[in-house]
C-alpha positions in Angstrom: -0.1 29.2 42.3 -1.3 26.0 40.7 -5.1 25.6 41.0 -7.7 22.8 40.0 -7.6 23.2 36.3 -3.6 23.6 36.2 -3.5 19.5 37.7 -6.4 18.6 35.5 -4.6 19.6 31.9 -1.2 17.9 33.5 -2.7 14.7 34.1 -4.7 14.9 31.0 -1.4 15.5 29.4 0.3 12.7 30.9 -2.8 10.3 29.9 -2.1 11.6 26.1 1.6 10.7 26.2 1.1 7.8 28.0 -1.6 6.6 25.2 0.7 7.6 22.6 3.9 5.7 24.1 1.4 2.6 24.7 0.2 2.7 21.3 4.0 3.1 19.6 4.6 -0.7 21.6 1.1 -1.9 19.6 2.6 -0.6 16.6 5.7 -2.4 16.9 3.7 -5.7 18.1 1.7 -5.4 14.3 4.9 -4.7 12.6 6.0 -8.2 14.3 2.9 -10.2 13.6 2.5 -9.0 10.2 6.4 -9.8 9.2 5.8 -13.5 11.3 2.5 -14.0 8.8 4.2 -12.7 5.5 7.1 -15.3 6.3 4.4 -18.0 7.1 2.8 -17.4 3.5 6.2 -17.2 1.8 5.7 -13.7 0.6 8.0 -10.1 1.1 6.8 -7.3 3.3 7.4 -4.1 1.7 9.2 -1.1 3.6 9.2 -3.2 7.0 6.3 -1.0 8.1 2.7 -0.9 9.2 0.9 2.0 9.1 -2.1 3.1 11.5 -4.9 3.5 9.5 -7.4 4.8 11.9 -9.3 4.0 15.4 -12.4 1.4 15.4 -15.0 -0.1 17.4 -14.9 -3.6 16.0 -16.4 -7.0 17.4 -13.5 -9.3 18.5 -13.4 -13.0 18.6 -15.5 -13.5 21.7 -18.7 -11.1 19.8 -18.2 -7.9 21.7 -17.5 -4.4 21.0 -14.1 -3.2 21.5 -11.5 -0.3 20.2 -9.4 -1.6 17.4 -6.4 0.0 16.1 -6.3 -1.2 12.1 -3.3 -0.5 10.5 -2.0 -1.0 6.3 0.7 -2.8 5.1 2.3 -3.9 1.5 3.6 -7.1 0.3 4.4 -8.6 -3.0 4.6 -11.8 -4.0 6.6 -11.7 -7.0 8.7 -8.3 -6.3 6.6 -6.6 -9.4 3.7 -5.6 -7.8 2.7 -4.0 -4.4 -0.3 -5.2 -2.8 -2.4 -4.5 0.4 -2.9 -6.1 3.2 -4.6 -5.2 6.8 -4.4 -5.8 10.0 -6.4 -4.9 13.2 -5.4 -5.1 17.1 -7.0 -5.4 20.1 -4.8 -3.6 22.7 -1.7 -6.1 22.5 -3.8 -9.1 20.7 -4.0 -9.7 17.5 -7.6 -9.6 15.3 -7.5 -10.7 12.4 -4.8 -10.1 9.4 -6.4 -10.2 5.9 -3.9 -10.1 2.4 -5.7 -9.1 -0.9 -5.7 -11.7 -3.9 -2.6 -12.6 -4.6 -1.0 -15.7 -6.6 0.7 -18.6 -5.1 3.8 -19.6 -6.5 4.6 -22.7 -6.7 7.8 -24.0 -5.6 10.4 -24.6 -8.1 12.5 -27.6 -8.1 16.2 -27.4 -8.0 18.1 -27.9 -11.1 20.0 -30.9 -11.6 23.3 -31.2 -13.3 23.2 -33.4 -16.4 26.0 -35.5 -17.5 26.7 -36.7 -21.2 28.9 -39.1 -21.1 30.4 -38.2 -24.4 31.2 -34.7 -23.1 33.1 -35.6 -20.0 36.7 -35.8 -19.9 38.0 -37.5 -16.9 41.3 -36.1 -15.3 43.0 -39.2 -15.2 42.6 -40.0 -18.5 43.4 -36.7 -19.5 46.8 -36.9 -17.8 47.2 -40.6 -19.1 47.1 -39.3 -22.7 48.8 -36.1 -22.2 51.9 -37.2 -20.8 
């Protein structure tokens, strides 16, 4: 027979997994956000993952205390050298995402073909003196 403490450590189960599941569709909503900001700043996220970190009560934008879910990821800038950034959540809403010190590249300009004239043999010519 099922008794009192039988339906509590079901529904306690079923809160667990249903924390867990809710928290896999917060991981996936960082992974998104922190891919969206990397392409913003024009640099690589490593491995295409965000890792949890660990559980936080953290002040969010309004000043008050709430649980935070902060969680690690690595990005380079110049494909050499892995570097650290973090990001925190607020249920589905975003914190704050911080990068470490990294350098900017600046843009290169594309090359551009240059012609000396003394070099270029036009086709027509070509033919001209060839046949």
């Amino acid at each position: 027979m099922i008794n009192l403490f039988d339906v509590f450590l079901l529904i306690l189960f079923a809160a667990v997994c249903a924390w867990l599941w809710r928290g896999h569709g917060i991981r996936e909503r960082a992974l998104l956000l922190a891919q969206q900001h990397c392409a913003r700043l024009d640099v690589e996220l490593l491995d295409g993952a965000v890792a949890l970190r660990r559980l936080a009560i953290r002040r969010d934008g309004k000043g008050y205390r709430r649980l935070a879910r902060l969680y690690d990821f690595e990005f380079t800038v110049t494909g050499e050298q892995r570097l650290r950034g973090q990001l925190s959540m607020f249920g589905q809403h975003l914190g704050h995402i911080e990068l470490e010190p990294h350098p900017v590249l600046e843009p290169q300009p594309e090359p551009v073909a240059v012609q000396h004239p003394g070099n270029v043999i036009h086709l027509e010519d070509w033919r001209r003196r060839t046949n």
